[in-house]
C-alpha positions as CSV (number, residue, x, y, z in Angstrom):
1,X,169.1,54.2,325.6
2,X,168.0,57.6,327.9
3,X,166.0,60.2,325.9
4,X,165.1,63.5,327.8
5,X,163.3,65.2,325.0
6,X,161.0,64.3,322.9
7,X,159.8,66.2,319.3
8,X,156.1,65.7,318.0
9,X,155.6,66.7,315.3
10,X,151.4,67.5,314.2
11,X,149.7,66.1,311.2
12,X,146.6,67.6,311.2
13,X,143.4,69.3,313.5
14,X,142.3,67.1,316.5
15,X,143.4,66.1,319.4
16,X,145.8,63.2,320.7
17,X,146.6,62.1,324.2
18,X,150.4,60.8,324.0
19,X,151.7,58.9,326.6
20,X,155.3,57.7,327.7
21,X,156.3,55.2,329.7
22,X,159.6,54.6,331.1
23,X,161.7,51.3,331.1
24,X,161.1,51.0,335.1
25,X,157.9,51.5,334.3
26,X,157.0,55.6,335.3
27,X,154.8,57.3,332.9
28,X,153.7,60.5,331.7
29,X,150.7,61.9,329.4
30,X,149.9,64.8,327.7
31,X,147.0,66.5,325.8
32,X,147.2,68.0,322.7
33,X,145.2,69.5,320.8
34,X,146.0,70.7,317.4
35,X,144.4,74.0,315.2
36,X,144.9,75.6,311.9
37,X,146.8,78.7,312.4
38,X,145.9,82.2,310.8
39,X,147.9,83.5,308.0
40,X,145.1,85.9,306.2
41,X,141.7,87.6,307.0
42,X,139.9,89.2,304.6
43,X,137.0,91.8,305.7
44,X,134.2,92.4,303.6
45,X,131.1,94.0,303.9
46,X,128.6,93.2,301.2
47,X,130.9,91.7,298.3
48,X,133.3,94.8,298.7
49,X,136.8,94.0,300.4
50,X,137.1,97.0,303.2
51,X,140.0,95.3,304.8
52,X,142.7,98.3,305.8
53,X,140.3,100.3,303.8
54,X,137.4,102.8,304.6
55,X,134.1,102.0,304.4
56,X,131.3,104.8,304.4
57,X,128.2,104.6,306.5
58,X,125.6,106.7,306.7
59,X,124.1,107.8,310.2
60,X,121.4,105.4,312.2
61,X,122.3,102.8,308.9
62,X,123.5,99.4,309.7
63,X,126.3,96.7,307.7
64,X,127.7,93.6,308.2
65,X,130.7,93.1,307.8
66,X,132.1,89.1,307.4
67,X,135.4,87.9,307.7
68,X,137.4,85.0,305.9
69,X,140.0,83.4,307.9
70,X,142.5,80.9,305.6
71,X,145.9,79.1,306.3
72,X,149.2,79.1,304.8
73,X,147.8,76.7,302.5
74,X,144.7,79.2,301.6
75,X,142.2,76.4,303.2
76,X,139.7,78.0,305.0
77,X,140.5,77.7,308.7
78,X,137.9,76.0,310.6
79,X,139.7,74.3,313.5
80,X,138.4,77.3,316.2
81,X,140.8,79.6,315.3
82,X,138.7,81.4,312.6
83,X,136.1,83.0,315.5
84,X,136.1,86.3,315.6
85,X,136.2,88.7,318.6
86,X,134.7,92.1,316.8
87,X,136.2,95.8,318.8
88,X,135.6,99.4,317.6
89,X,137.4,102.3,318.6
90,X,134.6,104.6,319.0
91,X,130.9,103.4,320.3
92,X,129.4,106.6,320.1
93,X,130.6,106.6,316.1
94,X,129.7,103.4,315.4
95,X,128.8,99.7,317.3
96,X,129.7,96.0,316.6
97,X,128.1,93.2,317.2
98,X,129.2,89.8,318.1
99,X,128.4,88.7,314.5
100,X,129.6,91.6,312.8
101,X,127.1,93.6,312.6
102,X,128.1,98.0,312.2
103,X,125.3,100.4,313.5
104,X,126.6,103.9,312.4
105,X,125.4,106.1,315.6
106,X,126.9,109.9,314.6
107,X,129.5,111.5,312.3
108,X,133.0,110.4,312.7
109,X,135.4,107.5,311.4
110,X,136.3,104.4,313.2
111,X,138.8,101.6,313.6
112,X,136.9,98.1,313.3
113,X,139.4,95.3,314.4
114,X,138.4,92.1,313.9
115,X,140.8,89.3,316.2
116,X,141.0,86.2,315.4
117,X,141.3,83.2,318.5
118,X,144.8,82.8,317.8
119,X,145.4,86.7,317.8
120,X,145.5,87.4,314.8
121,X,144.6,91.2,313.5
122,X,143.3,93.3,310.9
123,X,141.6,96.7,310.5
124,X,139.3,98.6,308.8
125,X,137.9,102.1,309.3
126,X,134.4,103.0,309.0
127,X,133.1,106.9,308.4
128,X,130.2,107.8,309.2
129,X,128.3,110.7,307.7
């Protein structure tokens, strides 16, 4: 029998190295490595959910602002893919820090997007005053 495809198909997070050898003797190995993909983050500063929703800062104040990543399943994800890469749209309204941290600089409003590793996005806007 002569197969030229082969289908895995992933249990779980980790990693696996699967090899295949050939009747004559050839083989071939690959790495895998296996994460929880991102179905939902959830934004919140404090205990208030500010995801797609405007938060109010007041000038020179700071916030943090955490994030939740979960799976289809709603399990948290902690395979990697629930790091977040932190962007504003504005950093003379307001800054963010690598660990979510908002510094409201001067009056305006804006878009916080928080990314997760495996891309996903979501939004929130932040006005200062």
């Amino acid at each position: 029998m002569c197969y030229s495809s082969l289908t895995i198909v992933a249990k779980g997070n980790g990693k696996a190295t699967i090899t295949v050898k050939t009747a004559d003797g050839k083989k071939a190995t690959v790495k895998v490595t296996v994460k929880q993909a991102t179905k939902k983050v959830v934004l919140k500063v404090g205990k208030k959910v500010v995801t797609g929703k405007t938060y109010t800062l007041k000038e020179g104040k700071k916030a943090t602002v955490k994030a939740t990543v979960t799976d289809a399943k709603g399990k948290k994800v902690t395979s990697g893919n629930q790091k977040i890469k932190w962007t504003t749209s504005n950093k003379k309204v307001a800054t963010i820090s690598k660990s979510g941290k908002i510094t409201a600089k001067k009056a305006g409003t804006v878009k916080i997007t928080a990314k997760t590793a495996d891309g996903k996005k979501v939004t929130f806007k932040v006005k200062v005053k």
